[in-house]
DRENVEXPA-7257 format. One record per residue (C-alpha): residue number from 0; residue in three letters; x, y, z. Coordinates in nm, 2 decimals. Example, Ala and Ser with C-alpha at 12.3 -4.5 7.8 and 13.67 -1.06 7.14 Angstrom:
   vose   lumtor        u        v        w
      0      Ala     1.23    -0.45     0.78
      1      Ser     1.37    -0.11     0.71
END
This chain:
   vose   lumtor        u        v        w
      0      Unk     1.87     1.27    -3.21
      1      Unk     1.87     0.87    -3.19
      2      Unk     1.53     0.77    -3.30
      3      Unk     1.29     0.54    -3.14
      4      Unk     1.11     0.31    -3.31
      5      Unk     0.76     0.43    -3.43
      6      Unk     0.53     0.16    -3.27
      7      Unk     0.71     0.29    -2.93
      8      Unk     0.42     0.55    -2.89
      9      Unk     0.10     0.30    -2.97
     10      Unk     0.25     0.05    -2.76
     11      Unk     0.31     0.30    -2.46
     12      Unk    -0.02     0.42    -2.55
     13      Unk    -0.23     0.10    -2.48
     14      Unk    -0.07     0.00    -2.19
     15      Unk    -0.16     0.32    -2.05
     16      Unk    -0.51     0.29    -2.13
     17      Unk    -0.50    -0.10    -1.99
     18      Unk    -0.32     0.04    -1.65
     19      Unk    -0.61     0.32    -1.63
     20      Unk    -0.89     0.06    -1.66
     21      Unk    -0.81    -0.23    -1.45
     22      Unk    -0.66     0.05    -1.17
     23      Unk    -1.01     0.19    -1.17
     24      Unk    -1.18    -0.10    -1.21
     25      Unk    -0.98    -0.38    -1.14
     26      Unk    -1.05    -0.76    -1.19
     27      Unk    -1.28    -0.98    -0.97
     28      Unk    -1.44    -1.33    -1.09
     29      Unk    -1.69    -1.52    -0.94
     30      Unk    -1.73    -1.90    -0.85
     31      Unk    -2.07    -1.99    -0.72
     32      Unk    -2.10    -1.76    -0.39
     33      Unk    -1.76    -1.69    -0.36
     34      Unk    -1.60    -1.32    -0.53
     35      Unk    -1.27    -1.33    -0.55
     36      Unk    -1.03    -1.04    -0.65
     37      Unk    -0.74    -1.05    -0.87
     38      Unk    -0.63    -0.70    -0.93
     39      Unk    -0.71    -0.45    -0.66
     40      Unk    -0.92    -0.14    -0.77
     41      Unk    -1.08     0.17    -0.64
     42      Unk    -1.36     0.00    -0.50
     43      Unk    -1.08    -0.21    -0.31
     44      Unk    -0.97     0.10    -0.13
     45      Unk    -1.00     0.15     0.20
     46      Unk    -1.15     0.49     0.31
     47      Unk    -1.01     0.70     0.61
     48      Unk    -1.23     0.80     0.94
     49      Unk    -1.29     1.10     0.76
     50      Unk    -1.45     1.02     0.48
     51      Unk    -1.68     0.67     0.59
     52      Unk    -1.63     0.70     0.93
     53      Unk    -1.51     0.41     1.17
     54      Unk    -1.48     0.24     1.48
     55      Unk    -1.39     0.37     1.84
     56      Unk    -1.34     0.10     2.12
     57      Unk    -1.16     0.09     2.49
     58      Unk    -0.98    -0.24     2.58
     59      Unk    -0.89    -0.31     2.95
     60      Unk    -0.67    -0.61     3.08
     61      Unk    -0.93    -0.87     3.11
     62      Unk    -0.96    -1.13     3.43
     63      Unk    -0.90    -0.83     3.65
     64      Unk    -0.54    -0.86     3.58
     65      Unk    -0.34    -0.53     3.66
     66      Unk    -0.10    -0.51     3.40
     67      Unk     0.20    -0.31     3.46
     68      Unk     0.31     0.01     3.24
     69      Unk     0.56    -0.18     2.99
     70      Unk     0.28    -0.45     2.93
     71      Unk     0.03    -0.24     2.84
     72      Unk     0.24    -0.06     2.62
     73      Unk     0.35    -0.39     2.45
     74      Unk    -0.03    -0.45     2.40
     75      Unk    -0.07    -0.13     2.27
     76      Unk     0.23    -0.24     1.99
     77      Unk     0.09    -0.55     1.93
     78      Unk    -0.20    -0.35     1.81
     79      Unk    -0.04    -0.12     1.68
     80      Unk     0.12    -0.44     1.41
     81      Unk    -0.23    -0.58     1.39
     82      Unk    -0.34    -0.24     1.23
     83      Unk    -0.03    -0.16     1.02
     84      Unk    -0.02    -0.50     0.90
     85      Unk    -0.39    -0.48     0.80
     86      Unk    -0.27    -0.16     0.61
     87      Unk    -0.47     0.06     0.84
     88      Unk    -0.26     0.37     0.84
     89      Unk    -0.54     0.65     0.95
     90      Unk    -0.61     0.56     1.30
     91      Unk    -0.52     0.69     1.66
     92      Unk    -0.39     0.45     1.96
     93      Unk    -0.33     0.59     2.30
     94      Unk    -0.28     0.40     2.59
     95      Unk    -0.29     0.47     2.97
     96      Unk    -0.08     0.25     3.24
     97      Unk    -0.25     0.46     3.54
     98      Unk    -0.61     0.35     3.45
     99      Unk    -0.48     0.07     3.25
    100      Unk    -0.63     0.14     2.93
    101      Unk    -0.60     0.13     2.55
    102      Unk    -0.85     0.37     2.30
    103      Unk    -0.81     0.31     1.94
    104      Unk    -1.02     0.42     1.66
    105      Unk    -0.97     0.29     1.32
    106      Unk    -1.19     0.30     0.98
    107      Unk    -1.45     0.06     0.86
    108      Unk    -1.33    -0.21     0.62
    109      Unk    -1.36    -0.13     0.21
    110      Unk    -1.62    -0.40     0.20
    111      Unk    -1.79    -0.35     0.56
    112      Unk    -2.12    -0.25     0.49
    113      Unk    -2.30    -0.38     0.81
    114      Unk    -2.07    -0.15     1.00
    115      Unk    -2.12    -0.41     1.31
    116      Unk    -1.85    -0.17     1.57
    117      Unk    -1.84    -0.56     1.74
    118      Unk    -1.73    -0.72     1.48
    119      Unk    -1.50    -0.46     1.37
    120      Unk    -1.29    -0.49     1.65
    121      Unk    -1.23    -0.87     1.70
    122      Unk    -0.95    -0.86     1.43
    123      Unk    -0.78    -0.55     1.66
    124      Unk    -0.87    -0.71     2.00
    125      Unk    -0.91    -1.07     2.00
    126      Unk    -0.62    -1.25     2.15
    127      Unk    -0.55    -1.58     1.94
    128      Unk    -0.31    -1.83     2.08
    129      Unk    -0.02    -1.95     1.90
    130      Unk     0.15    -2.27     1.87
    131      Unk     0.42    -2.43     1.76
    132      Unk     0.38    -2.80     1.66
    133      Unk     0.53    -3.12     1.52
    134      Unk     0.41    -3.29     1.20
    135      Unk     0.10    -3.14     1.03
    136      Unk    -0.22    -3.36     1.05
    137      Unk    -0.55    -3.21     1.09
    138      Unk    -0.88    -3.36     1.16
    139      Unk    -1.09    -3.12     0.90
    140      Unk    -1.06    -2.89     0.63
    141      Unk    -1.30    -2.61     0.53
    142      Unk    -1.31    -2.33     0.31
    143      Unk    -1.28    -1.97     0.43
    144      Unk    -1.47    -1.65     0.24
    145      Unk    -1.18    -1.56     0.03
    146      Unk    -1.22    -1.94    -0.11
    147      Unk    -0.84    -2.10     0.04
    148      Unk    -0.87    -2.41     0.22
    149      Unk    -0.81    -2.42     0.60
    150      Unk    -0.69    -2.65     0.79
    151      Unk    -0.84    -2.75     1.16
    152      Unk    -0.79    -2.89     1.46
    153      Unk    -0.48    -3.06     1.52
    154      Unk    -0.45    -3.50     1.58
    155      Unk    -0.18    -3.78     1.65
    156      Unk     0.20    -3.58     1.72
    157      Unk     0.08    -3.26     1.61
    158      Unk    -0.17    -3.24     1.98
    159      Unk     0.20    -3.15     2.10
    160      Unk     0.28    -2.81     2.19
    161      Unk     0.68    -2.70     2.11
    162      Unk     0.64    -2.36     2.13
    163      Unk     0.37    -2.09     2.19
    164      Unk     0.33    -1.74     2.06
    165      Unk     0.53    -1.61     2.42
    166      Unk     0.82    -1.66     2.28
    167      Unk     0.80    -1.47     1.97
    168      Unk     0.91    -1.13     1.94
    169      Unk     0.77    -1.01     1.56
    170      Unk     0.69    -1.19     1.24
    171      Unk     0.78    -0.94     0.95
    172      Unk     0.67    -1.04     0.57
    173      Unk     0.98    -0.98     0.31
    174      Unk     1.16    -1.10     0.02
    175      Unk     1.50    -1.28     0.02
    176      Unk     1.59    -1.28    -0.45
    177      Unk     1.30    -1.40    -0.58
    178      Unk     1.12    -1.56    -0.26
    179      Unk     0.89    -1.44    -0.03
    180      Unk     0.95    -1.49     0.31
    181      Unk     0.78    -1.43     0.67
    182      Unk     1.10    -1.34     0.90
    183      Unk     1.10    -1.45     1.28
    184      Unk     1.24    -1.30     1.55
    185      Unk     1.26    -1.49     1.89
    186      Unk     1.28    -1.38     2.26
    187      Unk     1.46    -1.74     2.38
    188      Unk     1.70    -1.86     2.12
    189      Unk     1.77    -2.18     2.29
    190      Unk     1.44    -2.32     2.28
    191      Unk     1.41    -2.25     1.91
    192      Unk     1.74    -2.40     1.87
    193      Unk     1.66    -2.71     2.03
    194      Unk     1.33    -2.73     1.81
    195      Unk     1.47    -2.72     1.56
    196      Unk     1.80    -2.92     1.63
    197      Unk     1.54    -3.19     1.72
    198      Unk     1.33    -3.20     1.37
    199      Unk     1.56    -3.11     1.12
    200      Unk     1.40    -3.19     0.77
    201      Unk     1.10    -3.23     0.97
    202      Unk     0.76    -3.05     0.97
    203      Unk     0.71    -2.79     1.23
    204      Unk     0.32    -2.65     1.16
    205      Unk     0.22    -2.34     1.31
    206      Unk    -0.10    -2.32     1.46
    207      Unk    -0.36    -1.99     1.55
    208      Unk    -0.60    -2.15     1.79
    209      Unk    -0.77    -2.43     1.59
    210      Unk    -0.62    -2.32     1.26
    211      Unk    -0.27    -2.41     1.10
    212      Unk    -0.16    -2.10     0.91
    213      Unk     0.15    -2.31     0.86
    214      Unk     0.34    -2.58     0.78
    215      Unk     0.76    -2.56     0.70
    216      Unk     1.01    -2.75     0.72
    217      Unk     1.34    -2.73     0.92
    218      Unk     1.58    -2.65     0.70
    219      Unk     1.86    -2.63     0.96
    220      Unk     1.95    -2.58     1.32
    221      Unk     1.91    -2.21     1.41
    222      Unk     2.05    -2.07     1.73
    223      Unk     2.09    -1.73     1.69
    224      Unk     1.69    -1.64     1.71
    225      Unk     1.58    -1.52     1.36
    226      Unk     1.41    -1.76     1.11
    227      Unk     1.31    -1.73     0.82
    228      Unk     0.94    -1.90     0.66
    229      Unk     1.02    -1.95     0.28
    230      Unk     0.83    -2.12     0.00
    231      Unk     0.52    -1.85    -0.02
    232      Unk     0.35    -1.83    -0.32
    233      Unk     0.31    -1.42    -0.32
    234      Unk     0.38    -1.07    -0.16
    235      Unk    -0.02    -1.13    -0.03
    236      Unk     0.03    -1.44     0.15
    237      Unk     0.35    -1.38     0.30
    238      Unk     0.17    -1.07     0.48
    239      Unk    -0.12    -1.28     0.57
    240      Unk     0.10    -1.50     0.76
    241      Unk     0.32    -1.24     0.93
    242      Unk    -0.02    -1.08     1.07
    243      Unk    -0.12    -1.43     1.17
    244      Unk     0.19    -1.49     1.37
    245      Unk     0.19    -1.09     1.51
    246      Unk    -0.17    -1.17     1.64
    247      Unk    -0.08    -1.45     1.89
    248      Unk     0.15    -1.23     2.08
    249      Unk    -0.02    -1.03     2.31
    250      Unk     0.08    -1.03     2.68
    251      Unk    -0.24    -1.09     2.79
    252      Unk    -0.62    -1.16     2.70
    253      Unk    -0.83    -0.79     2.63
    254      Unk    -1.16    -0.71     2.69
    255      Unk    -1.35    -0.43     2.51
    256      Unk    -1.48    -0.23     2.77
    257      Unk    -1.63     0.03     2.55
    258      Unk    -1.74     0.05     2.20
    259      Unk    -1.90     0.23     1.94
    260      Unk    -1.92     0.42     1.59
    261      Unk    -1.73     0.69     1.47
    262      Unk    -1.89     0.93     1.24
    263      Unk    -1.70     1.08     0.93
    264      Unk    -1.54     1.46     1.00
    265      Unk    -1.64     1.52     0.61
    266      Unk    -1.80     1.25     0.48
    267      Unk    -1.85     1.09     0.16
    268      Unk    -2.02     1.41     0.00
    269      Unk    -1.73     1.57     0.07
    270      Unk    -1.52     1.31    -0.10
    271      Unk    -1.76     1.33    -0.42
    272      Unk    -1.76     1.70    -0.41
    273      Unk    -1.35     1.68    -0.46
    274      Unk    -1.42     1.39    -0.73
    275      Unk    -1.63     1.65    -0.95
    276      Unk    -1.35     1.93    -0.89
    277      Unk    -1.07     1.69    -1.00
    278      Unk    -1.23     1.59    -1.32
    279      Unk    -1.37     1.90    -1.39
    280      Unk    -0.94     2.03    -1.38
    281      Unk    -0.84     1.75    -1.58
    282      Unk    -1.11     1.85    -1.85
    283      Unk    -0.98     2.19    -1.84
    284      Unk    -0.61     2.09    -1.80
    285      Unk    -0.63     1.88    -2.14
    286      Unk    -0.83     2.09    -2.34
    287      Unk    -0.57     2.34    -2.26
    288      Unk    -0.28     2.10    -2.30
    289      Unk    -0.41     2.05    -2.67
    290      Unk    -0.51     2.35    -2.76
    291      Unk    -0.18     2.51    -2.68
    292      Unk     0.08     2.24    -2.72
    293      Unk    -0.09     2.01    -3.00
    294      Unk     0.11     1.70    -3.00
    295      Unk     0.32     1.74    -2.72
    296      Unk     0.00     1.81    -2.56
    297      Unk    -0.21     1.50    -2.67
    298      Unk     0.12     1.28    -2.51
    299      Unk     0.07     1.50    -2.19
    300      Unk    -0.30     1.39    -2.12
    301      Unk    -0.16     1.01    -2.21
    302      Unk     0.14     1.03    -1.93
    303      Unk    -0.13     1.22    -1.67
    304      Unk    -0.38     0.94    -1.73
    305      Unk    -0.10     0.68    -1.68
    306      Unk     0.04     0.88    -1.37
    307      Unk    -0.35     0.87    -1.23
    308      Unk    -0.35     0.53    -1.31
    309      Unk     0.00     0.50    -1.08
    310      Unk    -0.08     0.68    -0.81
    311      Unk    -0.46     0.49    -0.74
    312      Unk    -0.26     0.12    -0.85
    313      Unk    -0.01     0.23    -0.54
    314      Unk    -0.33     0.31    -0.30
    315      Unk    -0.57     0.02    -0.42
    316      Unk    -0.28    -0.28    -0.35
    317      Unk    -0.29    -0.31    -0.76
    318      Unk     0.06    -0.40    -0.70
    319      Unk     0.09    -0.71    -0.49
    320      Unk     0.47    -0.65    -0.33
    321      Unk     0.28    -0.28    -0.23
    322      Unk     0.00    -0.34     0.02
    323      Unk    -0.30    -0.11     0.00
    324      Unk    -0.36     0.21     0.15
    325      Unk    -0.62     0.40     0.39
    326      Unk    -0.71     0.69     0.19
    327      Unk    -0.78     0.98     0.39
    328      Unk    -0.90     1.33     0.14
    329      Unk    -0.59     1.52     0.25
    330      Unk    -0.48     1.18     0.05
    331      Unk    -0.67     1.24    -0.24
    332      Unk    -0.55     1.60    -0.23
    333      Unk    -0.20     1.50    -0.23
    334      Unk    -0.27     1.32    -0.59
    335      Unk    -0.44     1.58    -0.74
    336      Unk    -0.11     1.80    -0.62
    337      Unk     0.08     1.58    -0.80
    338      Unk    -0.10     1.55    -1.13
    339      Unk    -0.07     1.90    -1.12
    340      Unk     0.33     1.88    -1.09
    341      Unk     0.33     1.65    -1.38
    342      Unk     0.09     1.87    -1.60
    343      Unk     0.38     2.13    -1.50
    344      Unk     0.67     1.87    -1.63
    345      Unk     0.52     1.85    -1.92
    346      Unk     0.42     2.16    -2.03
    347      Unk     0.78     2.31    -1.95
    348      Unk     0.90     2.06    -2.21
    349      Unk     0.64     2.12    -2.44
    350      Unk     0.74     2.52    -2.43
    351      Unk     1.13     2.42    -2.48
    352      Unk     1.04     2.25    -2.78
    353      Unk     0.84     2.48    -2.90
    354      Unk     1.12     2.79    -2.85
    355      Unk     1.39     2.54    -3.05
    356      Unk     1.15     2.50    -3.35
    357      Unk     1.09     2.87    -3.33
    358      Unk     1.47     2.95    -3.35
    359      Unk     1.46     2.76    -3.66
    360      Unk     1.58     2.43    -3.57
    361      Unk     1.45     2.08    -3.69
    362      Unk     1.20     1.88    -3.54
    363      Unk     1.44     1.64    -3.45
    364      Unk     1.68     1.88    -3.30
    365      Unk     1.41     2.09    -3.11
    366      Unk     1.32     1.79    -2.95
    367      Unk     1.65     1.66    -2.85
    368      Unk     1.78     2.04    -2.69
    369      Unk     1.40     2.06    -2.53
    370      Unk     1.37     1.75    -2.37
    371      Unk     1.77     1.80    -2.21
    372      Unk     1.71     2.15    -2.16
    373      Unk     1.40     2.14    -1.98
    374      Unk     1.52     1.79    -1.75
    375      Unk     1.70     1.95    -1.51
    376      Unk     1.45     2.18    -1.43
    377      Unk     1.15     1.91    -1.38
    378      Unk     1.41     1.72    -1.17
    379      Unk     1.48     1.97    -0.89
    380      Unk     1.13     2.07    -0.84
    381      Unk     1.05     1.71    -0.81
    382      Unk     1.32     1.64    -0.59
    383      Unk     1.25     1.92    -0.31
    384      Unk     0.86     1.77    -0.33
    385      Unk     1.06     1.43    -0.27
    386      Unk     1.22     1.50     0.00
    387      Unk     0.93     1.67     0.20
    388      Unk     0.64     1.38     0.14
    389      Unk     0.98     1.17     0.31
    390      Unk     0.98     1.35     0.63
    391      Unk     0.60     1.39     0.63
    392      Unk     0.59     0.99     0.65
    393      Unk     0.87     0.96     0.91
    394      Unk     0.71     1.20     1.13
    395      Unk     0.34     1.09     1.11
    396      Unk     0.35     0.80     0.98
    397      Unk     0.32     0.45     1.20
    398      Unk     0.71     0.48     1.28
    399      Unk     0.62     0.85     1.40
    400      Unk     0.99     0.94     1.50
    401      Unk     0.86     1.26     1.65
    402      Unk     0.56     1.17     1.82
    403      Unk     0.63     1.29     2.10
    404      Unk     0.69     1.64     1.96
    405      Unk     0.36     1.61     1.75
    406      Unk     0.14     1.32     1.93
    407      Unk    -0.03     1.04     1.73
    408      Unk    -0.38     1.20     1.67
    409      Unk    -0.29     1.35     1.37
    410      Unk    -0.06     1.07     1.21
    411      Unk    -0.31     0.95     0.99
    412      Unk    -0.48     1.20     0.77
    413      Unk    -0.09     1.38     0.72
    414      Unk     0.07     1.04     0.65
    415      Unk    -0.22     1.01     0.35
    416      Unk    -0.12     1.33     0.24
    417      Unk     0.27     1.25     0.23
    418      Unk     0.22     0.88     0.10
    419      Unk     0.00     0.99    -0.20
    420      Unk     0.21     1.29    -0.30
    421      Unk     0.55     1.08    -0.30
    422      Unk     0.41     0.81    -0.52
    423      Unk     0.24     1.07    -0.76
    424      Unk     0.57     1.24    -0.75
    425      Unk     0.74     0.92    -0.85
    426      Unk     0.48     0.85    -1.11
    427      Unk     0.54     1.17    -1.31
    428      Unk     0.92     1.05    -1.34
    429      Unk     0.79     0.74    -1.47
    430      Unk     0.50     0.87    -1.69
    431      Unk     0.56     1.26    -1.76
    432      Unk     0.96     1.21    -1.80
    433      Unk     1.00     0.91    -1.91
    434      Unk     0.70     0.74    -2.11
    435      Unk     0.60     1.13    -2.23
    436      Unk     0.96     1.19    -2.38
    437      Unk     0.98     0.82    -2.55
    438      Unk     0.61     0.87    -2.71
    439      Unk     0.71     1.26    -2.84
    440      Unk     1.05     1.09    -2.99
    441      Unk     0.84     0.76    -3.14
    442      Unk     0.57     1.00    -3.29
    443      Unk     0.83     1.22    -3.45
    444      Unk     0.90     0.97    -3.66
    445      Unk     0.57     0.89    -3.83
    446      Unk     0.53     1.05    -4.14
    447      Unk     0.23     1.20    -4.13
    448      Unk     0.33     1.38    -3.80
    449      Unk     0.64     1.50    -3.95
    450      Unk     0.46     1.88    -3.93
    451      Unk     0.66     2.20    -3.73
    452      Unk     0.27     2.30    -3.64
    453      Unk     0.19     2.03    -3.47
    454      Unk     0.47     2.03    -3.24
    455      Unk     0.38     2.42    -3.15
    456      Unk     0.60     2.55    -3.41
    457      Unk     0.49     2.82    -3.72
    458      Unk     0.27     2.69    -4.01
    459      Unk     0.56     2.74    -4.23
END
């Protein structure tokens, strides 16, 4: 077996234990009044209908304008964007072109604690207008309650209006190597071309009301509809703009006809009940890892800490280029399924190793033959589990390619479910195949380890 050097398993080790704190914790600082976040944690998630509750509001055309089937609908996916892009993925949208009508109920924010069912829907409802403008000068600045500076109200060239938000068709954030970009596509081509023909290495800023959100340059001419918004500083931003953009696009102004507070289906007792069950079975699951595995079964708890850790960093938006997540419990079911796969992974390596040292081989050798003989098997249990979360979030997730089959009422709570049990899945790979195996190969290595017992063989 080709060794691996022995500080492999206490460096492996630590960063474990760093991932697990800051993905439970995470990293906030303060500056005078303002908090801000650096790295996301659990109290950064945001909590499904079920379990906090949310909002439920109607919105009508407003000005008594009859809007015809197709517009409504396009409202409805211009809200649909807002709430997707806001990583709200546990909510229900329907809309009605006979009584021209949109009902959408969503959860409260992760920091909402007023739960204001007013304010919670301006971000969904209100209709913004967008612009498109030359030069960037501003009259004032301000700060906003994440601490960035704004820019406001428009003066001089920039009162000009080159382009409003009619003409765009979807701003989608993305990365092009190394950069992250916010990607335009446009209804009329020709007047983007001309725009652009016409200030060439000039600024263009791009206004939301009173607010530049804004400010490239024209790199080239572009005529075939699609640019591209490039020099963003992160994953975060790029998103922030692309809602921006999305949120000046609808067809017409809405008014809320209807609103009102949704209460949870469970509840937060319920979500603290499942809390106390969970740790409870990971208490159990590594005493019994030890007990009966020793070593193997020490590395275990490590790589099902670090999968934990995985599965809540992919939730929380720990990971900047993966936004965060609505958590829903059929959510937080689907990661204790998964911790429960990995436990699995392991402990079938564990007993592989344990039958090579029995047959008499070397430590060395029993963990070579156990860790190939027992990889296969992990693999296509893992796989099948793949490949069913997969379809779960085509088919209720927000592209829902079967709604019609299915309807959208239950998209959220299943999508949780199928979201949370791929990434666990794809964190046992990570932790239980491959940070497990390269800690059981490092600490074979250290001498005082060296010991058949403590890798489940005999004493002697």
């Amino acid at each position: 077996m080709k060794r691996v050097a022995k500080p492999i398993f206490f460096i492996i080790a630590i960063l474990i234990l760093i991932l697990s704190y800051f993905s439970t914790f995470g990293l906030h600082t303060q500056y005078g009044d303002i908090d801000s976040t650096v790295i996301k944690g659990i109290g950064d998630i945001r909590w499904g209908i079920d379990i906090r509750g949310g909002v439920e509001a109607t919105f009508k055309p407003a000005d008594g304008v009859e809007a015809t089937a197709e517009e409504i609908e396009a409202a409805k996916a211009v809200i649909e964007t807002r709430l997707v892009s806001n990583n709200v993925t546990d909510y229900e949208l329907y809309a009605d072109a006979s009584s021209n009508t949109i009902i959408v109920r969503f959860p409260w924010k992760e920091t909402e604690t007023s739960f204001d069912a007013k304010a919670a829907i301006e971000e969904i409802s209100a209709t913004a207008q967008l612009t498109f403008r030359p030069g960037n000068s501003y009259a004032s600045q301000d700060i906003n309650g994440e601490g960035e500076v704004i820019y406001k109200t428009p003066t001089g060239d920039t009162e000009t209006i080159l382009m409003d938000g009619s003409n765009v068709a979807s701003a989608q954030a993305g990365i092009d190597g190394t950069d992250y970009i916010v990607g335009l596509k446009l209804k009329n081509a020709s007047v983007f071309a001309d725009i652009t023909e016409k200030y060439k290495g000039q600024t263009v800023s791009i206004w939301l009301d009173d607010e530049m959100i804004s400010a490239p340059t024209v790199q080239a001419v572009i005529s075939n509809g699609e640019a591209s918004i490039t020099g963003l500083g992160s994953a975060e931003e790029a998103q922030s703009l692309a809602t921006k953009i999305n949120a000046g696009a609808l067809p017409f102004k809405l008014e809320t006809t209807s609103f009102g507070s949704v209460d949870p289906t469970l509840g937060e007792s319920a979500l603290v009940a499942m809390a106390y069950a969970a740790v409870a079975a990971l208490i159990f699951m590594t005493i019994f890892l030890i007990v009966m595995y020793r070593l193997p079964g020490f590395i275990a708890v490590l790589a099902l800490m670090g999968q934990l850790a995985l599965s809540v960093a992919a939730v929380s938006g720990f990971f900047t280029v993966i936004p965060s997540f609505t958590m829903t419990l059929p959510g937080v079911a689907g990661m204790i399924l998964s911790i429960g796969m990995g436990a699995d992974a392991n402990i079938i390596t564990a007993e592989r190793v344990r039958e090579e040292l029995r047959s008499g081989k070397t430590i060395d050798g029993a963990i070579m033959t156990g860790t190939k003989g027992s990889f296969w098997a992990i693999f296509d249990g893992n796989v099948t589990v793949i490949i069913v979360a997969i379809i779960l979030l085509l088919v209720f997730g927000p592209v829902n390619i079967l709604s019609g089959i299915f309807g959208p009422s239950t998209t959220g709570t299943i999508y949780s479910f199928g979201y949370t049990l791929l990434v666990g899945v794809i964190s046992n790979f990570i932790m239980g195949v491959g940070a497990a195996r390269l800690m059981l190969k490092s600490a074979s290595g250290l001498k005082p380890l060296r010991k058949k017992w403590l890798f489940g063989g005999a004493d002697k």
